[in-house]
C-alpha positions as CSV (number, residue, x, y, z in Angstrom):
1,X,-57.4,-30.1,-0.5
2,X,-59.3,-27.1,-0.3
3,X,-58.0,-23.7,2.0
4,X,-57.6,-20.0,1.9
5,X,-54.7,-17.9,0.9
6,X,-54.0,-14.6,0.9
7,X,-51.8,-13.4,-2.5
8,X,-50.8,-10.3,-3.2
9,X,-52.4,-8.3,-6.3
10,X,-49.8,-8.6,-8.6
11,X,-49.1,-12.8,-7.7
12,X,-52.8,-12.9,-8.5
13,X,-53.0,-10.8,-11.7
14,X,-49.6,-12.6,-13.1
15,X,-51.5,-16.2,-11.7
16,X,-54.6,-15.1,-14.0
17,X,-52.5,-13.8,-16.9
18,X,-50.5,-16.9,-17.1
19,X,-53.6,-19.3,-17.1
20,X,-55.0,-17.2,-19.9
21,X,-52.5,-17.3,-22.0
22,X,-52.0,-21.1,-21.6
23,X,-55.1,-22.0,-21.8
24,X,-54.8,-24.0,-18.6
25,X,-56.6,-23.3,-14.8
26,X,-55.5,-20.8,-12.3
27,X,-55.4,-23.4,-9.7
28,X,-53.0,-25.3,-11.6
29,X,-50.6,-22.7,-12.6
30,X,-50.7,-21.8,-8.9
31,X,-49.9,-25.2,-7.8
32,X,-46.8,-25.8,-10.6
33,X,-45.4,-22.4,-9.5
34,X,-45.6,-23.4,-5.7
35,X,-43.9,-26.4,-6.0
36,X,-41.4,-25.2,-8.5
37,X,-40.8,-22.6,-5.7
38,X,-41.0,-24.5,-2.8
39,X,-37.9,-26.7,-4.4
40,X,-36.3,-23.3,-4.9
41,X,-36.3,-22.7,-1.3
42,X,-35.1,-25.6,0.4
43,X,-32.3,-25.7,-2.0
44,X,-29.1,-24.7,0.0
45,X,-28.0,-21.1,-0.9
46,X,-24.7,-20.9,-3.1
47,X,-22.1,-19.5,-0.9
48,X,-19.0,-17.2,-2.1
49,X,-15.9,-19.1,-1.5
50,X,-13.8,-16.7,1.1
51,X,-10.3,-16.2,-0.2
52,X,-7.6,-14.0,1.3
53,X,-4.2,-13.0,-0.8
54,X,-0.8,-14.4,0.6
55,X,1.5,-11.4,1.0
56,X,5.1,-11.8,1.8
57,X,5.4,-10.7,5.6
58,X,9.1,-11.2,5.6
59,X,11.2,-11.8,8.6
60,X,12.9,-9.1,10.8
61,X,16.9,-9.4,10.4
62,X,18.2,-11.6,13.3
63,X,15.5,-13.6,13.3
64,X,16.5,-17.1,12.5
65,X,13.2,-19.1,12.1
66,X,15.1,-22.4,12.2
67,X,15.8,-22.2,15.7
68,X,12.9,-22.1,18.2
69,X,15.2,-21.6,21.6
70,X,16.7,-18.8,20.1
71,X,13.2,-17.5,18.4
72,X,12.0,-17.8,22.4
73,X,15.0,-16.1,23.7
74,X,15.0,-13.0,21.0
75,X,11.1,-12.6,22.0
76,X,10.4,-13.5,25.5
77,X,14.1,-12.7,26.4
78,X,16.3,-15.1,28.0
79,X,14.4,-16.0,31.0
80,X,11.7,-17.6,29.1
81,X,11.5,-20.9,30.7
């Protein structure tokens, strides 16, 4: 299939050097390193994995986890229902 593209100097020049130098045409070294790119692309981008540091918060003194009534009371006060 025949059309026009427009490729920047130094895409063309590396293009050219490359089909010199293995003795093969410039259309086919174009077309390998389009569809080697082209696979490139749609692959999914690798992704950092996000991870945080636990750190010991502690709990205030008084404040008896165990017990959500008395949690509620100590923070909302007593009227908390």
């Amino acid at each position: 299939m025949r059309t026009t593209i427009n490729l920047d100097e130094d895409v063309l020049e590396k293009g050219r050097e490359l089909a010199a130098r293995l003795n093969k045409p410039f259309r086919a070294i174009i077309n390998e390193a389009l569809r080697r790119g082209l696979i490139e692309v749609d692959k999914p981008t690798r992704q950092r994995l996000y991870r945080t540091k636990a750190r010991p918060l502690g709990v205030r003194p008084g404040i008896n986890l165990d017990n959500i009534h008395e949690l509620l009371a100590q923070v909302e006060g007593e009227d908390h229902r």
